[in-house]
N, C-alpha and C positions, 0 to 999 in steps of 0.2 A: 283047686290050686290057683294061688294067686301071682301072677306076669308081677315083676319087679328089673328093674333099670338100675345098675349102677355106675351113675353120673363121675367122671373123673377116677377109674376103676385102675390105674395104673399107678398110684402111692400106695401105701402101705397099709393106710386104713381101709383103702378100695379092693388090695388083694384080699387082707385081711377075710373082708365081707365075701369076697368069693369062698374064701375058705370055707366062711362059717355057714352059708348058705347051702353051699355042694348037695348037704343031705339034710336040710329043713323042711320037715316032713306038710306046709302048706305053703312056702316061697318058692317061684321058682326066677334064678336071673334070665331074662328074654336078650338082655339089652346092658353092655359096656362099654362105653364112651372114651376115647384117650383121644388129645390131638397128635399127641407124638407118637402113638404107634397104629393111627387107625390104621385098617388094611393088615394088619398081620393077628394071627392067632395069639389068643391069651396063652396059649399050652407050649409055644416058641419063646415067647416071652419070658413067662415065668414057667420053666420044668417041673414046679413042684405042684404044680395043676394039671398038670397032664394024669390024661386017667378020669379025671373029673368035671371037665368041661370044653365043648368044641365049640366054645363060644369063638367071636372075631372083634376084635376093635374097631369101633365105631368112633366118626368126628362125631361130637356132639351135638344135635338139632334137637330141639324140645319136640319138635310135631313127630318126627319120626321114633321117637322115645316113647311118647304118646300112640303110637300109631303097634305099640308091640307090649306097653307094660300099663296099669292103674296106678302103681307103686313106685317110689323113688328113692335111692338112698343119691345125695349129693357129695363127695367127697372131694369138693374142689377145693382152692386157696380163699383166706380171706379175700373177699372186696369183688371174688371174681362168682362166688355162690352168689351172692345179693343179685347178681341181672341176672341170673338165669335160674334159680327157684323162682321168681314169677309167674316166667313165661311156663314152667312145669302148671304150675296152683291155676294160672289160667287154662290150661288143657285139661285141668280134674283131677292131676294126679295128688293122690299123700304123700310128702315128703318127711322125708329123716335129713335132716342139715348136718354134715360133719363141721363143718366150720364155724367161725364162733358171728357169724354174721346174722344170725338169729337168737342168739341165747341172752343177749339184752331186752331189758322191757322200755330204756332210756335211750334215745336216740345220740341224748348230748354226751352221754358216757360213752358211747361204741365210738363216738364221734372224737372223744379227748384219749382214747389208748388206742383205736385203729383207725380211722378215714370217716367220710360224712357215709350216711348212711342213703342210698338210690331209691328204699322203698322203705322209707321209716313208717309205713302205714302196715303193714307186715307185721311191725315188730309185735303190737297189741295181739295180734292172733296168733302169734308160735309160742308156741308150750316148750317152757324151759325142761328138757328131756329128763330129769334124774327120779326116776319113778319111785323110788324111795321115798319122796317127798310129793310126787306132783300125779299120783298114777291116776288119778278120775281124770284130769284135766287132759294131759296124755290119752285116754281112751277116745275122746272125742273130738283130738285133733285133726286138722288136716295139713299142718307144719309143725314141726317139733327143731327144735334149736337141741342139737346133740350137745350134752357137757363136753368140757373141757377136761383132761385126764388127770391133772391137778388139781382143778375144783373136784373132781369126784372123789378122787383121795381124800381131800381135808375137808369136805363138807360129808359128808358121810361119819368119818372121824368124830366131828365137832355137832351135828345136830341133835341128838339126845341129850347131851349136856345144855346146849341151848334151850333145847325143850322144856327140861326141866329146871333151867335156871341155876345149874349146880358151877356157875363159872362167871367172873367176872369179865364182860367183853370188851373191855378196854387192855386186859393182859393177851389177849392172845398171840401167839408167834408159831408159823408155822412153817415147817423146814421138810422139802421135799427135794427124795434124790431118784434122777429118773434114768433108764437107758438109752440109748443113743437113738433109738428108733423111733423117738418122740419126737426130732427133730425134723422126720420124713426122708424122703428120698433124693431129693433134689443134693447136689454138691455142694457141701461148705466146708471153709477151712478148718474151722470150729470141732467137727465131726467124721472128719476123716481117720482113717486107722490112728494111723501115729501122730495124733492131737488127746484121742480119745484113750487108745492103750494106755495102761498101768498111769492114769491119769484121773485125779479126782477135784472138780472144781466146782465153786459156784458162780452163777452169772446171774445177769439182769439183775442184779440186787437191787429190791425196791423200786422196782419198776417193770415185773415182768407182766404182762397183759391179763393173765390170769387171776390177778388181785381183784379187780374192780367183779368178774365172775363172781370170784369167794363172796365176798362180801354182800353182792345182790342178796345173793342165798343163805349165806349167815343168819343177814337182818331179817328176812322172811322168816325163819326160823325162829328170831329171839323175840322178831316183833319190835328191835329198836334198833337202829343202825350199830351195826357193827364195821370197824376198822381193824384191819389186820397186817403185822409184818411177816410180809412172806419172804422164802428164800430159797431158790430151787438152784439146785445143783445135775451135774452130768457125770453119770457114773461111767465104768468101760464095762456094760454089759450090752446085749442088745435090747430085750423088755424089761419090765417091772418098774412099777414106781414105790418104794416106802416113803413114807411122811409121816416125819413126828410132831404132836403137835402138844404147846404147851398152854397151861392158864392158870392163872390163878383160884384154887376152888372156894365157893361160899359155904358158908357154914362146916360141919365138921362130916363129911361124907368119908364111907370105906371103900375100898378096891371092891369089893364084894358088893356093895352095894351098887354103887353105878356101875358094875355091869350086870346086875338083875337089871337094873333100869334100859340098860345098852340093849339088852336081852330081848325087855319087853316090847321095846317101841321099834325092835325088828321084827319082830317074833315071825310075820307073814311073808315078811321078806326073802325069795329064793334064793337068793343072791350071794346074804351075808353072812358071814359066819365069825360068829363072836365068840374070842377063847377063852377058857378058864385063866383065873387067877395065875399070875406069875408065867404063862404063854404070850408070846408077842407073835407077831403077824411076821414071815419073811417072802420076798416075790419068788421064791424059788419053788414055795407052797400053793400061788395062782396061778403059774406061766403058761398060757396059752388058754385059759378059765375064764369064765366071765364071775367069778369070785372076789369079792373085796373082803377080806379079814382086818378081823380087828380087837385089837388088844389093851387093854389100860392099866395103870397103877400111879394112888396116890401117893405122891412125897409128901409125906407127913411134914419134914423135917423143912420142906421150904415153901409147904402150902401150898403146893403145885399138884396138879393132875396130868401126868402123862400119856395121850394116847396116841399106838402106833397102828396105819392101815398100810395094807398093799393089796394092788391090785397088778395086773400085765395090760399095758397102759394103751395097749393095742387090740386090746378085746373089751373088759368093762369100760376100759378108758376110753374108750371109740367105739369100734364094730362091731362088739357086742351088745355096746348100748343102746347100739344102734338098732338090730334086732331086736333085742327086746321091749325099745319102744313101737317097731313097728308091729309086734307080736298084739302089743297093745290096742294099735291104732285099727285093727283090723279084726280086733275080737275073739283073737286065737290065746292059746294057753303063752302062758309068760314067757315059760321057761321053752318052747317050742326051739327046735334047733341049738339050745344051748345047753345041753346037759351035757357038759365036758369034764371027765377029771381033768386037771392039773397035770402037766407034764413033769414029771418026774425020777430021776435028778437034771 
């Protein structure tokens, strides 16, 4: 059994990860860190862990973290991960970064959509987490930069088509509608009940931080820089992200065809699940899964290729991903801890 620590353990991605740990048959959590609730029981906190853990909240210290776990999932704020994965990676431990302060390989990009970066020498060694794409690199790391919930939606969606070059990358448009819980825990006006009830909007237009993400991983994929207009919206549920994404297609491909293709270049993948013809993906089909589906169909009639993914943007999209890169990093089975149906209805 492998001691694991999780850093900033009171947001949503940090219960989350309790959640998904509880019964992970080689993790176990030693170690949960809050400043605002150290001293009191996680099972007072949050009731819906009661039963499952007599853990206590801890102020955060790396040595004393160190002093109980090998292992580390970080699920702190941007800007505030960057100082304190350090001082973890200097004491030994492996890290999983929930925050997006590792998942750049460009110091000056993290630096023009979030803040300078404290340890731009970091950035060269963390493994962009989406195993789909990176899983050798992942096996070997000892920091992984956890995806973003939206880049894992649309790059997942979009990378077999890149693969195979079946898509012009200067059309791309990608349109993703998320739940409230993507916003985290903290109070805002924005996402409060009656902001969010029977309320459907879109924000950051063209400028939401998760672009420059997409993109890194896109052009990885195509092999030539890729640019894309994104546009994510707040739906009034609590999880799931859908994301529809558009392109213009090359040459004359069929629905049937590029999802054999979709098919192929998952095929090994636990994760995915690629629908038949004329099926589209809904979040109500992954909620609470570490499940991203996904569905496509060409418009013949405007040369366009439609494809729609969903995932619960709080499990693949975060602390699932989480898991299963550290499943990775430690040489256990993938799917380890994550064989969840789907919550349903």
């Amino acid at each position: 059994m492998t001691e694991t620590a999780i850093i900033g353990a009171s947001g949503y991605t940090g219960i989350e990860l309790i959640r998904l740990l509880a019964h992970h048959p080689e993790l176990h959590v030693a170690c949960v860190t809050s400043r605002q609730y150290a001293g009191k029981k996680v099972s007072r906190v949050f009731p819906s862990l009661g039963g499952f853990t007599d853990l206590t909240f801890e102020a955060p210290d790396p040595k004393s973290v160190a002093a109980k776990a090998s292992t580390a999932f970080t699920a702190l704020p941007h800007e505030t991960a960057m100082e304190f994965v350090p001082k973890l990676l200097a004491e030994g431990l492996k890290v999983v970064d929930l925050s997006a302060d590792f998942r750049f390989r460009n110091a000056g990009v993290y630096a023009e959509w979030y803040h300078t970066h404290s340890s731009p020498e970091l950035l060269a060694q963390a493994v962009y987490g989406l195993p789909e794409l990176h899983k050798e690199d992942v096996r070997s790391a000892q920091l992984v930069g956890n995806p973003g919930c939206y880049p894992t939606s649309a790059i997942l969606a979009l990378a077999p088509l890149l693969k195979n070059r079946r898509v012009d990358v200067s059309t791309i448009i990608v349109d993703s509608k998320s739940g409230a819980s993507g916003a985290g825990r903290a109070p805002a006006q924005g996402t409060v009940f009656c902001e969010v009830n029977e309320s459907f909007k879109a924000y950051k237009v063209g400028q939401h931080r998760h672009t420059p993400e997409i993109e890194q991983e896109l052009s990885f994929v195509a092999g030539a820089p890729v640019t894309i207009t994104f546009t994510p919206h707040l739906t009034p549920m609590n999880r799931g992200i859908l994301t529809t994404v558009y392109a213009r297609i090359l040459g004359d491909p069929t629905t049937e065809g590029l999802l054999e293709e979709m098919e192929a270049f998952y095929r090994d993948e636990p994760f995915i699940r690629v629908l038949p013809p004329e099926s589209f993906p809904a979040t109500s089909n992954v909620t609470g899964s570490n499940f991203c589906d996904l569905g496509l169909r060409v418009d013949g009639r405007t040369g366009r290729v439609v494809v729609v993914s969903a995932i619960d943007n709080l499990v693949k999209g975060a602390s699932g991903q989480a898991v299963q890169n550290m499943n990775l990093m430690l040489g256990l089975e993938e799917t380890a801890g994550l064989r969840l149906v789907p919550v349903f209805p």
